[in-house]
N, CA, C and O atoms as a Tripos MOL2 file, in Angstrom:
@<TRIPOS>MOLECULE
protein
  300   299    75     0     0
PROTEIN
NO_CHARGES

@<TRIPOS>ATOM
      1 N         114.1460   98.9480   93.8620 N.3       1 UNK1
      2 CA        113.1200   97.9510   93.5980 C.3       1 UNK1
      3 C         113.1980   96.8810   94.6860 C.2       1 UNK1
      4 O         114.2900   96.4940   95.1020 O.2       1 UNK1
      5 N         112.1580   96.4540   95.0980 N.am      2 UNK2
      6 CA        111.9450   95.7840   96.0820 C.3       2 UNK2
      7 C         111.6050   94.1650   95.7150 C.2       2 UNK2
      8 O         110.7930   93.9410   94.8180 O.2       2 UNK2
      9 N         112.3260   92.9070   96.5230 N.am      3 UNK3
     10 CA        111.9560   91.7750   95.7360 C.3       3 UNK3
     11 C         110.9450   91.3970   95.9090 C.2       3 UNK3
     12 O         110.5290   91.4330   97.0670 O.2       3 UNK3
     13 N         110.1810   90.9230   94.9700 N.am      4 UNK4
     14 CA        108.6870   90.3370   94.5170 C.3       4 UNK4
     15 C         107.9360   89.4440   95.7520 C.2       4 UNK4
     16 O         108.5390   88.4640   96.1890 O.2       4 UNK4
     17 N         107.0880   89.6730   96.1020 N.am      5 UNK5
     18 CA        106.0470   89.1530   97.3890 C.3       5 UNK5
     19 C         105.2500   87.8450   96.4480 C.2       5 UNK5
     20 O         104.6260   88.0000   95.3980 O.2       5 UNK5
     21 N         105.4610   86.7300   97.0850 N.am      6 UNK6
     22 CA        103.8680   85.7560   96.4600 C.3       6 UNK6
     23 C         103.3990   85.7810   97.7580 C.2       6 UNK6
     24 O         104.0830   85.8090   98.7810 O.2       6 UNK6
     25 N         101.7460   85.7660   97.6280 N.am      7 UNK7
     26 CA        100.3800   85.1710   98.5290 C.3       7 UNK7
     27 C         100.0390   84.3630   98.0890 C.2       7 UNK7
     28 O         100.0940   84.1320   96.8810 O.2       7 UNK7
     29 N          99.4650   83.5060   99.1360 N.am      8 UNK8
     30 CA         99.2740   82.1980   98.9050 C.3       8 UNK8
     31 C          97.6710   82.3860   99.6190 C.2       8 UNK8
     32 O          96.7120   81.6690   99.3330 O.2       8 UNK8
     33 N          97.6570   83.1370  100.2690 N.am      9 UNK9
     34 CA         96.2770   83.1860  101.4390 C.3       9 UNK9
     35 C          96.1600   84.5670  101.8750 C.2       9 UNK9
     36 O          97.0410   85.3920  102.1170 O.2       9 UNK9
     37 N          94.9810   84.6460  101.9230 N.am     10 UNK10
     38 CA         93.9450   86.0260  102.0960 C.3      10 UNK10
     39 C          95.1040   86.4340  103.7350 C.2      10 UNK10
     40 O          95.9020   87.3410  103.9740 O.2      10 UNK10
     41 N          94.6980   85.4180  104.4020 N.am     11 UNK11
     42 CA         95.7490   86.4970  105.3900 C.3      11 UNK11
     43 C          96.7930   86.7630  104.9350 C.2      11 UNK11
     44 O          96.9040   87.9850  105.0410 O.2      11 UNK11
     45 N          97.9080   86.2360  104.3430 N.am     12 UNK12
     46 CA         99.1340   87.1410  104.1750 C.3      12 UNK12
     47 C          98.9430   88.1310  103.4720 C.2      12 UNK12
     48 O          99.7840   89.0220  103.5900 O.2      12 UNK12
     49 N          97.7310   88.3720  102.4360 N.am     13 UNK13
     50 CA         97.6950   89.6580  101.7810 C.3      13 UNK13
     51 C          97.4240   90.7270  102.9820 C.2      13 UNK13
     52 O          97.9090   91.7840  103.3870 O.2      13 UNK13
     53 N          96.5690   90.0060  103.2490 N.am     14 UNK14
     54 CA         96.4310   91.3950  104.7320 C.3      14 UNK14
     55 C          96.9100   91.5390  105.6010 C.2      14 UNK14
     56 O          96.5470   92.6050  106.0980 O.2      14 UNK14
     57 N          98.1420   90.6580  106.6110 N.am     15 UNK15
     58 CA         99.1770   91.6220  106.9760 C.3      15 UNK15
     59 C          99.9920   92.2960  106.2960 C.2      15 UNK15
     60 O         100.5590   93.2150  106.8880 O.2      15 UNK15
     61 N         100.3980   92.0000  104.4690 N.am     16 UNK16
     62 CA        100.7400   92.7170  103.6680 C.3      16 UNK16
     63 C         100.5830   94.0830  103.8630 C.2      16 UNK16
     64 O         101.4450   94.9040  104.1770 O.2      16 UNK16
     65 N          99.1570   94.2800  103.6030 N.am     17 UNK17
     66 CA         98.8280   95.2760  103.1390 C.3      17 UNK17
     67 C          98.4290   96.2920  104.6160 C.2      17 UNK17
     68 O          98.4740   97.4810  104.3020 O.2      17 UNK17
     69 N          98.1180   96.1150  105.8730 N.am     18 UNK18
     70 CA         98.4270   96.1700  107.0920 C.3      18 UNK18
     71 C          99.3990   97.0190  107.0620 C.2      18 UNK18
     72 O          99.1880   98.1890  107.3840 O.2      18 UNK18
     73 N         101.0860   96.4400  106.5330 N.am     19 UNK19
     74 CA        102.3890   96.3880  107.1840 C.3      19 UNK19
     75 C         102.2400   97.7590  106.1090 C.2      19 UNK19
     76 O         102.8700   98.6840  106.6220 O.2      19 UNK19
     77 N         101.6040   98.1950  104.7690 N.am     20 UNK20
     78 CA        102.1100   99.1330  104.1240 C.3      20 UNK20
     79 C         101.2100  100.5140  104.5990 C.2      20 UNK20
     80 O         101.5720  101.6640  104.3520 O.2      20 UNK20
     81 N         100.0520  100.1740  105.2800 N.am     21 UNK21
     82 CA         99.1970  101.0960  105.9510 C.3      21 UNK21
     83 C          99.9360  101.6070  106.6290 C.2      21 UNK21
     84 O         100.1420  102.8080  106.4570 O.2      21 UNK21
     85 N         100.8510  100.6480  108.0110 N.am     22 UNK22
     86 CA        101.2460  101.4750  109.0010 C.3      22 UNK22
     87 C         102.5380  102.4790  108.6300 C.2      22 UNK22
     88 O         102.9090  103.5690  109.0630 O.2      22 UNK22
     89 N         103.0180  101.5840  107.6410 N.am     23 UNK23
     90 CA        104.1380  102.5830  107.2800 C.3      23 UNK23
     91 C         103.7780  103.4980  106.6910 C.2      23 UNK23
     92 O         104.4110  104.5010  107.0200 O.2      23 UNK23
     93 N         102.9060  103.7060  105.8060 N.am     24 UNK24
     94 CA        102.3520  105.2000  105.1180 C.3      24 UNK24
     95 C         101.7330  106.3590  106.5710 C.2      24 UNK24
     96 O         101.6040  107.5700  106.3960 O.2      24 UNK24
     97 N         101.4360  105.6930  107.8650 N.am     25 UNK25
     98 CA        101.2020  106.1790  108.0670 C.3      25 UNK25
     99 C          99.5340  106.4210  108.9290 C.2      25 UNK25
    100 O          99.1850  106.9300  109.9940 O.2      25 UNK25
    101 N          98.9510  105.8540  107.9730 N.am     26 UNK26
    102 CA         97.4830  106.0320  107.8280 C.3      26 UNK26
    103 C          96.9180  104.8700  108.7890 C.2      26 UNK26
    104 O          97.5420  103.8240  108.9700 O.2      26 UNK26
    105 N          95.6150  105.1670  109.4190 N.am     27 UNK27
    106 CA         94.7080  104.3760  109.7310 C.3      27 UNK27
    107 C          93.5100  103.8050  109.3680 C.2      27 UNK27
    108 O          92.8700  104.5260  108.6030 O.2      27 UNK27
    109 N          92.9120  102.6160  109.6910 N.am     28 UNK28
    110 CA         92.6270  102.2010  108.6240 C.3      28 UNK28
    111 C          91.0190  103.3440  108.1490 C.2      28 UNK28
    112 O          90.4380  103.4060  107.0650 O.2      28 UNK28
    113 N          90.8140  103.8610  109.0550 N.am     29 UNK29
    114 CA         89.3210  105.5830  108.3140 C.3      29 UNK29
    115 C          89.9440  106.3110  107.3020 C.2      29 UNK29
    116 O          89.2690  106.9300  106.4790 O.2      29 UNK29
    117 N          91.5300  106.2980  107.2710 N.am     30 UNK30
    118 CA         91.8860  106.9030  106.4220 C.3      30 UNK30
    119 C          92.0010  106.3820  105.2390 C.2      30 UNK30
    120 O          91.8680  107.0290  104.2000 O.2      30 UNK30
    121 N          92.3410  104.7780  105.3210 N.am     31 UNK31
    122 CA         92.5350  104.6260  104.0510 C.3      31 UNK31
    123 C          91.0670  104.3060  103.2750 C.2      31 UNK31
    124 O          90.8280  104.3540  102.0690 O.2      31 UNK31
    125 N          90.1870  103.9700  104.3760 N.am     32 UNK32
    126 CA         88.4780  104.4090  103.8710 C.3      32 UNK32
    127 C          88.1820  105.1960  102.8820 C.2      32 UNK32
    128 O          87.6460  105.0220  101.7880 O.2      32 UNK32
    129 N          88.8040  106.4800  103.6770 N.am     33 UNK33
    130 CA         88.2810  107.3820  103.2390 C.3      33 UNK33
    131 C          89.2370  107.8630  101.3460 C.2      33 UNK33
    132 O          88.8530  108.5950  100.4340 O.2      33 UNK33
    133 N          90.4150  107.0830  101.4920 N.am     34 UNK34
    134 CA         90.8350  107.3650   99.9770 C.3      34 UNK34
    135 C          90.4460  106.7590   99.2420 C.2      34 UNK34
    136 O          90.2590  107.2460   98.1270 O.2      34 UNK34
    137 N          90.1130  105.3110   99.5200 N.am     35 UNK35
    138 CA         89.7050  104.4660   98.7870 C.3      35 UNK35
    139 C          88.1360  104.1860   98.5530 C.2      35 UNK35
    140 O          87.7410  103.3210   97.7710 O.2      35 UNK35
    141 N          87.5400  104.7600   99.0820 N.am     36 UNK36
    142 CA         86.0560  103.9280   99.3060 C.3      36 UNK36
    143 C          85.6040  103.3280  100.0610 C.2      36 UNK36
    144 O          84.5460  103.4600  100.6780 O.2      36 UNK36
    145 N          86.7860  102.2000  100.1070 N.am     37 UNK37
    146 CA         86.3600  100.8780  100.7200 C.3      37 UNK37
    147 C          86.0210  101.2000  102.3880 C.2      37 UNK37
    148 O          86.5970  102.1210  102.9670 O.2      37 UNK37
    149 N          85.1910  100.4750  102.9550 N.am     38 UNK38
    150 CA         84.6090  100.3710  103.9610 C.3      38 UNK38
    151 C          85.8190  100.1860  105.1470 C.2      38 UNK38
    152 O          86.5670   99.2290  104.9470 O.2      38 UNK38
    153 N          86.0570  100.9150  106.2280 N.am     39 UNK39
    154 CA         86.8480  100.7830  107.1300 C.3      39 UNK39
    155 C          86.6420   98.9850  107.5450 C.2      39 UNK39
    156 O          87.6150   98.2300  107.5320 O.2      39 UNK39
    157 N          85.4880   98.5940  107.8300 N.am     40 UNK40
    158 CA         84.8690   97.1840  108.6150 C.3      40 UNK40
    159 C          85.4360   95.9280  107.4490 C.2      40 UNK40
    160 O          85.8340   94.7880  107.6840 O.2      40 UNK40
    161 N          85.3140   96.5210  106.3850 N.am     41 UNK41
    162 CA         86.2300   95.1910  105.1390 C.3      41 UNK41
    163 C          87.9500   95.3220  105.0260 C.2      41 UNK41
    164 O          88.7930   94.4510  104.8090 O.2      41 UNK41
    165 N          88.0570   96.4830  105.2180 N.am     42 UNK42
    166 CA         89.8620   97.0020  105.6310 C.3      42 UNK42
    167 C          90.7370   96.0960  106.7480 C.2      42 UNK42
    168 O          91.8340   95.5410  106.8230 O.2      42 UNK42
    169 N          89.2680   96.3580  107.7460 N.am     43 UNK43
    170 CA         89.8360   95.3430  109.3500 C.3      43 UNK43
    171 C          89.7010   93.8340  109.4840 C.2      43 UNK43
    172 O          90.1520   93.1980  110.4370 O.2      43 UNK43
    173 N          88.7910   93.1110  108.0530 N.am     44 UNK44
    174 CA         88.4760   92.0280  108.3540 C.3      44 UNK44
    175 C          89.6510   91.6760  107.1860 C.2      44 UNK44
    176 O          90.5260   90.8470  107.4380 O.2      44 UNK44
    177 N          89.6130   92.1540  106.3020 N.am     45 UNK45
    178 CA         90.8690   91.8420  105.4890 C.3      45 UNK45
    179 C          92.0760   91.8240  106.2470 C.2      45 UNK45
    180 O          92.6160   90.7200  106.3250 O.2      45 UNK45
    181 N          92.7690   93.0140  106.9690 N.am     46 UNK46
    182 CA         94.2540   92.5680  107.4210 C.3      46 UNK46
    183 C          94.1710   91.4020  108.6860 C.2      46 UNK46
    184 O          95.1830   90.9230  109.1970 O.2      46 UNK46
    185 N          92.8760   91.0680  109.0600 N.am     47 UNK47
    186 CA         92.7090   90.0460  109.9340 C.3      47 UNK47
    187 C          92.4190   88.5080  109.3860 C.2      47 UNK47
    188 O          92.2730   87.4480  109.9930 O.2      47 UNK47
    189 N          92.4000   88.8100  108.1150 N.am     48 UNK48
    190 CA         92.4970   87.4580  107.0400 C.3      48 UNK48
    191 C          91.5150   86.8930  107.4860 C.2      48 UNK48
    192 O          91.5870   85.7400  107.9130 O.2      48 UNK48
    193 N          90.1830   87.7270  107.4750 N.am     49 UNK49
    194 CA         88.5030   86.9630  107.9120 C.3      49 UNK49
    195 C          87.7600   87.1350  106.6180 C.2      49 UNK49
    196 O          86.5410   87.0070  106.5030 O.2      49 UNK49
    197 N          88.6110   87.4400  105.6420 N.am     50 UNK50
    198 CA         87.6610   87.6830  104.1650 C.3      50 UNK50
    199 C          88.2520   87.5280  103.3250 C.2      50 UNK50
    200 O          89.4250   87.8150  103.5670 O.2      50 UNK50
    201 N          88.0160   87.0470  101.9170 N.am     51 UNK51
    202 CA         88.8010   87.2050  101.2230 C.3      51 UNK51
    203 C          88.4990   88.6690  100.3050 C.2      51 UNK51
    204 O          87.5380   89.4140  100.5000 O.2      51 UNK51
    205 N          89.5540   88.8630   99.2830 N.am     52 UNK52
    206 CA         89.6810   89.5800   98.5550 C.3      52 UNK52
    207 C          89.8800   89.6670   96.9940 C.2      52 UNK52
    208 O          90.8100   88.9710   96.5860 O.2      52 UNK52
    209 N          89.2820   90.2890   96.1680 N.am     53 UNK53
    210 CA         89.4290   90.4550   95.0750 C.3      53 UNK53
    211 C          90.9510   91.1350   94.4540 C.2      53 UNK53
    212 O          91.6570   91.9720   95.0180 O.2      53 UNK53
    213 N          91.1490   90.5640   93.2950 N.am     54 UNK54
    214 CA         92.5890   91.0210   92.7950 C.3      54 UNK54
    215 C          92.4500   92.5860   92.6760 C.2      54 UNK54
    216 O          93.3890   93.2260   93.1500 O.2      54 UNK54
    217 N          91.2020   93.4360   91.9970 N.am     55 UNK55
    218 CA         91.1730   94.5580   92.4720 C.3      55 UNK55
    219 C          91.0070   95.6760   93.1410 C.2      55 UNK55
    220 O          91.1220   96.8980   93.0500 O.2      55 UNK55
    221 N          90.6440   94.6800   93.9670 N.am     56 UNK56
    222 CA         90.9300   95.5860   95.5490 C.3      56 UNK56
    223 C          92.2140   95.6120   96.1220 C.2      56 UNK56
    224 O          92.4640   96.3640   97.0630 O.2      56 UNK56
    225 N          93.0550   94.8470   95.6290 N.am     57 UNK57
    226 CA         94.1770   94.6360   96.1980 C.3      57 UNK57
    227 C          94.9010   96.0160   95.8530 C.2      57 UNK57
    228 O          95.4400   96.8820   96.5420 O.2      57 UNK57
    229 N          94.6290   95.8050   94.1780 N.am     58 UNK58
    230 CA         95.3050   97.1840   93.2730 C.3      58 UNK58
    231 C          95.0840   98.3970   93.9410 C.2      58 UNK58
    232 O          95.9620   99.2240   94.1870 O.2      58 UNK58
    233 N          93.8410   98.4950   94.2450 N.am     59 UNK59
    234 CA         93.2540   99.7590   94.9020 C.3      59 UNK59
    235 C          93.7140   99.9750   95.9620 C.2      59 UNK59
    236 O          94.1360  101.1000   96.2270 O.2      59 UNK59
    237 N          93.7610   98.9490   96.8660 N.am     60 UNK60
    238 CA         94.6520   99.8000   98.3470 C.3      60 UNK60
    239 C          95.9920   99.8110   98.1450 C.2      60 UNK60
    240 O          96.5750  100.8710   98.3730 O.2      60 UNK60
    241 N          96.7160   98.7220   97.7080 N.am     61 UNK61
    242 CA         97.8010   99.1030   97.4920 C.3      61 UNK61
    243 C          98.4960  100.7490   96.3580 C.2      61 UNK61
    244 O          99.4310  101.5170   96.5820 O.2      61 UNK61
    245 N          97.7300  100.7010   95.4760 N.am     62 UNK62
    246 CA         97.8080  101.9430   94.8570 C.3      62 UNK62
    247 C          97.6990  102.9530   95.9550 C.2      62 UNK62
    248 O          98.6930  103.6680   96.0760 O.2      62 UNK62
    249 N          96.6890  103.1750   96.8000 N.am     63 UNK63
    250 CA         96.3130  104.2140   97.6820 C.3      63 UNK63
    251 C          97.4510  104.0710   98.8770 C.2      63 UNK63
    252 O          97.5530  105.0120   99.6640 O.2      63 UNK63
    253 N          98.0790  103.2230   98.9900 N.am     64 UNK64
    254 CA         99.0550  103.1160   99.7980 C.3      64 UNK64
    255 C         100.9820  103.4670   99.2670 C.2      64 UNK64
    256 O         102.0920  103.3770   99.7920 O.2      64 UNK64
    257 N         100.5340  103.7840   98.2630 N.am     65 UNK65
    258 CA        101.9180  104.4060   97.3050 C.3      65 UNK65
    259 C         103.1420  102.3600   96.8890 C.2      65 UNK65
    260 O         104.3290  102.0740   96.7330 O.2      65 UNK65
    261 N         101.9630  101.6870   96.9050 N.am     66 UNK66
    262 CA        102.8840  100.2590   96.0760 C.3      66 UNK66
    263 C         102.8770  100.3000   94.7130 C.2      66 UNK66
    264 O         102.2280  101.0660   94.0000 O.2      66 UNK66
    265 N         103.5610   99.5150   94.4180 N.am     67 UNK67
    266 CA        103.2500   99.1750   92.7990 C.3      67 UNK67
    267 C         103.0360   97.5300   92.6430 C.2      67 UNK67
    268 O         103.6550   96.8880   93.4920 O.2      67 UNK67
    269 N         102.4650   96.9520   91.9440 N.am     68 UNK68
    270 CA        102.0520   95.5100   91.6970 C.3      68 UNK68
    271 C         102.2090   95.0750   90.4420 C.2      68 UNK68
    272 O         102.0600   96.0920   89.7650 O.2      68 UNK68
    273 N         102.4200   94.1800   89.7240 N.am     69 UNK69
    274 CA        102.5860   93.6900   89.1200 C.3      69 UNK69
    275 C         101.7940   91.7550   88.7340 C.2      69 UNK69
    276 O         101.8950   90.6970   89.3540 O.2      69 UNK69
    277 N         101.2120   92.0660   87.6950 N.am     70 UNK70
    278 CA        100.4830   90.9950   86.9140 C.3      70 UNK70
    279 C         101.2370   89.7330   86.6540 C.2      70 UNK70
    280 O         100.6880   88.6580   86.4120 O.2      70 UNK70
    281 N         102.3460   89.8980   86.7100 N.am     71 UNK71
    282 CA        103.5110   88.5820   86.1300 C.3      71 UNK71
    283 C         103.2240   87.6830   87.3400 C.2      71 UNK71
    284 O         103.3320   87.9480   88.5370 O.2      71 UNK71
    285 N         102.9160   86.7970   86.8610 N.am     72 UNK72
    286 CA        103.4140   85.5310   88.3240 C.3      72 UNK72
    287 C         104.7220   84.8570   87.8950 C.2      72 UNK72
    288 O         105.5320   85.3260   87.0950 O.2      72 UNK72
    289 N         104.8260   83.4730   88.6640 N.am     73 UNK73
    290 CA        106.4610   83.3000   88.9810 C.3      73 UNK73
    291 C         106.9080   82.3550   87.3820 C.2      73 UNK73
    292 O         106.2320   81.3780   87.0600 O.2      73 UNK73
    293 N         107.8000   82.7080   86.7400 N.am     74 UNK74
    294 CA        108.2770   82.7160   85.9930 C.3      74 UNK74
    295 C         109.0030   81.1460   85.7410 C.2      74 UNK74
    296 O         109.6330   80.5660   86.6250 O.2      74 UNK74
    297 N         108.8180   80.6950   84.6050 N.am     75 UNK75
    298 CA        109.0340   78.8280   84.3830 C.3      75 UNK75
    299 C         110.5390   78.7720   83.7370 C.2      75 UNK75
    300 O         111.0450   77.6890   83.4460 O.2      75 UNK75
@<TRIPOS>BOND
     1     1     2 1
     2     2     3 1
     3     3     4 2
     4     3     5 am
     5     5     6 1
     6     6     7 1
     7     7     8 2
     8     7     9 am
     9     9    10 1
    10    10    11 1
    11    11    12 2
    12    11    13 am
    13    13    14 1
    14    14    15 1
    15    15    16 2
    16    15    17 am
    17    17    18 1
    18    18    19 1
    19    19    20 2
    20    19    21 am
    21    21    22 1
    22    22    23 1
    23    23    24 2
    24    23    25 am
    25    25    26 1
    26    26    27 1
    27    27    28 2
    28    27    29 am
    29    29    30 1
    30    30    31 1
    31    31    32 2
    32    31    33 am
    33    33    34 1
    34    34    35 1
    35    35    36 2
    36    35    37 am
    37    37    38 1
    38    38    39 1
    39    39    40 2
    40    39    41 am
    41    41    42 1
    42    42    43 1
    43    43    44 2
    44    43    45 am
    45    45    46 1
    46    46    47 1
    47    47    48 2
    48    47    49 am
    49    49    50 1
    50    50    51 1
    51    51    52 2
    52    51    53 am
    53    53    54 1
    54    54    55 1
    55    55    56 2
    56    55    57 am
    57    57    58 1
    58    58    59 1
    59    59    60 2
    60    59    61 am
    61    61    62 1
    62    62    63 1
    63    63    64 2
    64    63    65 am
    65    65    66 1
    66    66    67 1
    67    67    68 2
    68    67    69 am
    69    69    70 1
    70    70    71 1
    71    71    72 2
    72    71    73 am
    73    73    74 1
    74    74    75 1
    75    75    76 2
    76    75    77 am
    77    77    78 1
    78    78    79 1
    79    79    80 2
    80    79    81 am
    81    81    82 1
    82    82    83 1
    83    83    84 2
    84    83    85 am
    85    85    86 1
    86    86    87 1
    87    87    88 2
    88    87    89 am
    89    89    90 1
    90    90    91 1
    91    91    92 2
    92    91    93 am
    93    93    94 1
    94    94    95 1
    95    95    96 2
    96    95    97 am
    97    97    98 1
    98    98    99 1
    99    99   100 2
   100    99   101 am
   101   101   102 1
   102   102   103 1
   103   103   104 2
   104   103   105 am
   105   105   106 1
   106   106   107 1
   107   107   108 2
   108   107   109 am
   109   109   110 1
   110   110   111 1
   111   111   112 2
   112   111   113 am
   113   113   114 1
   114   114   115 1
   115   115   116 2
   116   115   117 am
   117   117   118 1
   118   118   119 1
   119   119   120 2
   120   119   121 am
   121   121   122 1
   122   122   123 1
   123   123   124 2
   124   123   125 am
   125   125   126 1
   126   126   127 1
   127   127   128 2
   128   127   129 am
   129   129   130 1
   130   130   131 1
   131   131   132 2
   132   131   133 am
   133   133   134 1
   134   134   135 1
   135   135   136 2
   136   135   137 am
   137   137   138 1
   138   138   139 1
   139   139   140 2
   140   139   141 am
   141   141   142 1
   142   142   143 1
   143   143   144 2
   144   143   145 am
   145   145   146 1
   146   146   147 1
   147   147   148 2
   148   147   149 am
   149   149   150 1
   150   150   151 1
   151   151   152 2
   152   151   153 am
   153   153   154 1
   154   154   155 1
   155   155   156 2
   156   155   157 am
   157   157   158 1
   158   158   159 1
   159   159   160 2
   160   159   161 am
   161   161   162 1
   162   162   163 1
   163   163   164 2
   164   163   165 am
   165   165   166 1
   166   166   167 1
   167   167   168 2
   168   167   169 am
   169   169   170 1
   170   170   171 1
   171   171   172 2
   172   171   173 am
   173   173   174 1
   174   174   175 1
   175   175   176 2
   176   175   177 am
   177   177   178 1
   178   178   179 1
   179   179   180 2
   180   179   181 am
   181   181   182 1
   182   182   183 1
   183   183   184 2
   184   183   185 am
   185   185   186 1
   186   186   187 1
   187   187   188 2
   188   187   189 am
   189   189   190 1
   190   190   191 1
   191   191   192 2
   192   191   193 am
   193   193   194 1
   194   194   195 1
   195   195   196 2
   196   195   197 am
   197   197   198 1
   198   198   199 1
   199   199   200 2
   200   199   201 am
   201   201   202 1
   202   202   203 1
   203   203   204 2
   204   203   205 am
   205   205   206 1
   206   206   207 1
   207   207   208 2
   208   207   209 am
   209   209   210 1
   210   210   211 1
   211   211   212 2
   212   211   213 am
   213   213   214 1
   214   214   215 1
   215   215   216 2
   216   215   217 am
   217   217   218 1
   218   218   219 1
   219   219   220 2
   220   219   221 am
   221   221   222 1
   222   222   223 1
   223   223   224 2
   224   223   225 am
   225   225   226 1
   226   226   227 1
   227   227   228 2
   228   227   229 am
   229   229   230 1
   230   230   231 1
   231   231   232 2
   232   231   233 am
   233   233   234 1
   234   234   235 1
   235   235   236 2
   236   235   237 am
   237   237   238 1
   238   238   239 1
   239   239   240 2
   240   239   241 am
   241   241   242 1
   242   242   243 1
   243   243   244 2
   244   243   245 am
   245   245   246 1
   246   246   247 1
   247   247   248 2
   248   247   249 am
   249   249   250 1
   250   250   251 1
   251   251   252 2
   252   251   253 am
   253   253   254 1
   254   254   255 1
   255   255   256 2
   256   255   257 am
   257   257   258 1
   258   258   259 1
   259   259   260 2
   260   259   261 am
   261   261   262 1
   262   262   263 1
   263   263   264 2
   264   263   265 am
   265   265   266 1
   266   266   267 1
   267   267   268 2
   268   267   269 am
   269   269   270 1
   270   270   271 1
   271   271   272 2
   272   271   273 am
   273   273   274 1
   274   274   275 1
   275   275   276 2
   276   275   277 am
   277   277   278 1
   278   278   279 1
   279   279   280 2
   280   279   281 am
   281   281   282 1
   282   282   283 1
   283   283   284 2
   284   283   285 am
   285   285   286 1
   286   286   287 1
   287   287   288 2
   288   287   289 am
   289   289   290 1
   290   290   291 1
   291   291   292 2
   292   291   293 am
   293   293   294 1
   294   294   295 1
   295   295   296 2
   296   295   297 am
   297   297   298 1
   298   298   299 1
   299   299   300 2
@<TRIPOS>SUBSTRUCTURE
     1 UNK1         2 RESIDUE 1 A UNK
     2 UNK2         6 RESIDUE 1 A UNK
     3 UNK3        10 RESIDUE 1 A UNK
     4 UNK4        14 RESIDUE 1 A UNK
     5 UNK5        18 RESIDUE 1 A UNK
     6 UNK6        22 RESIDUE 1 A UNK
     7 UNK7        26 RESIDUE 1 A UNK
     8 UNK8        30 RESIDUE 1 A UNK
     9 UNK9        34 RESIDUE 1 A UNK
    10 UNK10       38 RESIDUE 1 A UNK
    11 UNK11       42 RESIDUE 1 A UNK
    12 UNK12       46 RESIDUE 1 A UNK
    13 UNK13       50 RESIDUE 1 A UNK
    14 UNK14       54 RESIDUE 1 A UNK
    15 UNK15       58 RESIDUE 1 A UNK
    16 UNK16       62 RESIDUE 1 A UNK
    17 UNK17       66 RESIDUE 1 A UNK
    18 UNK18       70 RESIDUE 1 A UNK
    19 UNK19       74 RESIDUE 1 A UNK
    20 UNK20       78 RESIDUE 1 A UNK
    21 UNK21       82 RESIDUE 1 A UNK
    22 UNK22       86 RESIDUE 1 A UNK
    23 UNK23       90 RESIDUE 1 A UNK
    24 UNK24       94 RESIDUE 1 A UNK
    25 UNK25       98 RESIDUE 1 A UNK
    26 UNK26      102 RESIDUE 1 A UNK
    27 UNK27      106 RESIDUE 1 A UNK
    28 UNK28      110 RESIDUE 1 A UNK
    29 UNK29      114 RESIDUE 1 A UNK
    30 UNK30      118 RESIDUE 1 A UNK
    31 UNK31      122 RESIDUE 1 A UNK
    32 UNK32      126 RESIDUE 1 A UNK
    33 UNK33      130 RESIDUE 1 A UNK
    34 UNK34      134 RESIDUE 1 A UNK
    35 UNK35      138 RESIDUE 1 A UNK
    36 UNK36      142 RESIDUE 1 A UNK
    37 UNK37      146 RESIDUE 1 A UNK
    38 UNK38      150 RESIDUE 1 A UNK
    39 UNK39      154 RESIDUE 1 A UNK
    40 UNK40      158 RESIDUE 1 A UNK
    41 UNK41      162 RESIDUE 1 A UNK
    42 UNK42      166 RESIDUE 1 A UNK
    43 UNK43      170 RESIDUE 1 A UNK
    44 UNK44      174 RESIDUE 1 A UNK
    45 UNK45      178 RESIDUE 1 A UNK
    46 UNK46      182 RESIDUE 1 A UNK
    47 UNK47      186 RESIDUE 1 A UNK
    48 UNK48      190 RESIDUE 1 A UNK
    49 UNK49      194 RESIDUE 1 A UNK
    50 UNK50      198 RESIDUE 1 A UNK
    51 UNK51      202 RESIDUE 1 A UNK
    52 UNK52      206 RESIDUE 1 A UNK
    53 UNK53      210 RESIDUE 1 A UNK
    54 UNK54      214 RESIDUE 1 A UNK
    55 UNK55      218 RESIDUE 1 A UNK
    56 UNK56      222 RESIDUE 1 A UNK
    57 UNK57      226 RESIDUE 1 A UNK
    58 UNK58      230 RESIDUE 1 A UNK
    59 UNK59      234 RESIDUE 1 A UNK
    60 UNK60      238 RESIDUE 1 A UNK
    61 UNK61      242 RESIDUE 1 A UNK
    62 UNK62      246 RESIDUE 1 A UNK
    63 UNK63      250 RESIDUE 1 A UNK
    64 UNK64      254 RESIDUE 1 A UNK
    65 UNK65      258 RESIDUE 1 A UNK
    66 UNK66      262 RESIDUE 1 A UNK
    67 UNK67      266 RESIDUE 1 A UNK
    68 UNK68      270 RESIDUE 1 A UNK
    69 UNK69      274 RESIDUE 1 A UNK
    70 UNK70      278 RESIDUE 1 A UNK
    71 UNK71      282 RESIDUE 1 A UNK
    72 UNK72      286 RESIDUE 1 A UNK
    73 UNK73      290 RESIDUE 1 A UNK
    74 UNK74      294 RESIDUE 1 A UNK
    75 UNK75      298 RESIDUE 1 A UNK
């Protein structure tokens, strides 16, 4: 298990999610093509020029073999 990531800002989700692309492997047509999502919102996302919805996040990261979790930071 890996320790818990907070974002604070659309770019760190997307070198996040960037950093788990390259390690899977994939580019970003590929992960287009698993997900749906538009290669041109893939590139503006890990370039932190857009923001993003919480379930899109799920979705690439799912398609990228992560797991996520709903809990935020704990009082």
């Amino acid at each position: 298990m890996s320790d818990p990531v907070t974002f604070t800002t659309a770019a760190q989700v997307g070198r996040w999610l960037r950093g788990l692309r390259v390690q899977a492997g994939l580019t970003q047509d590929q992960l287009s093509e698993r997900t749906g999502v538009s290669q041109r919102y893939i590139s503006e996302l890990e370039r932190g020029k857009t923001d993003v919805t919480l379930s899109r996040v799920f979705l690439l990261a799912s398609a990228l073999g992560a797991t996520l979790s709903g809990r935020g930071p704990q009082a």
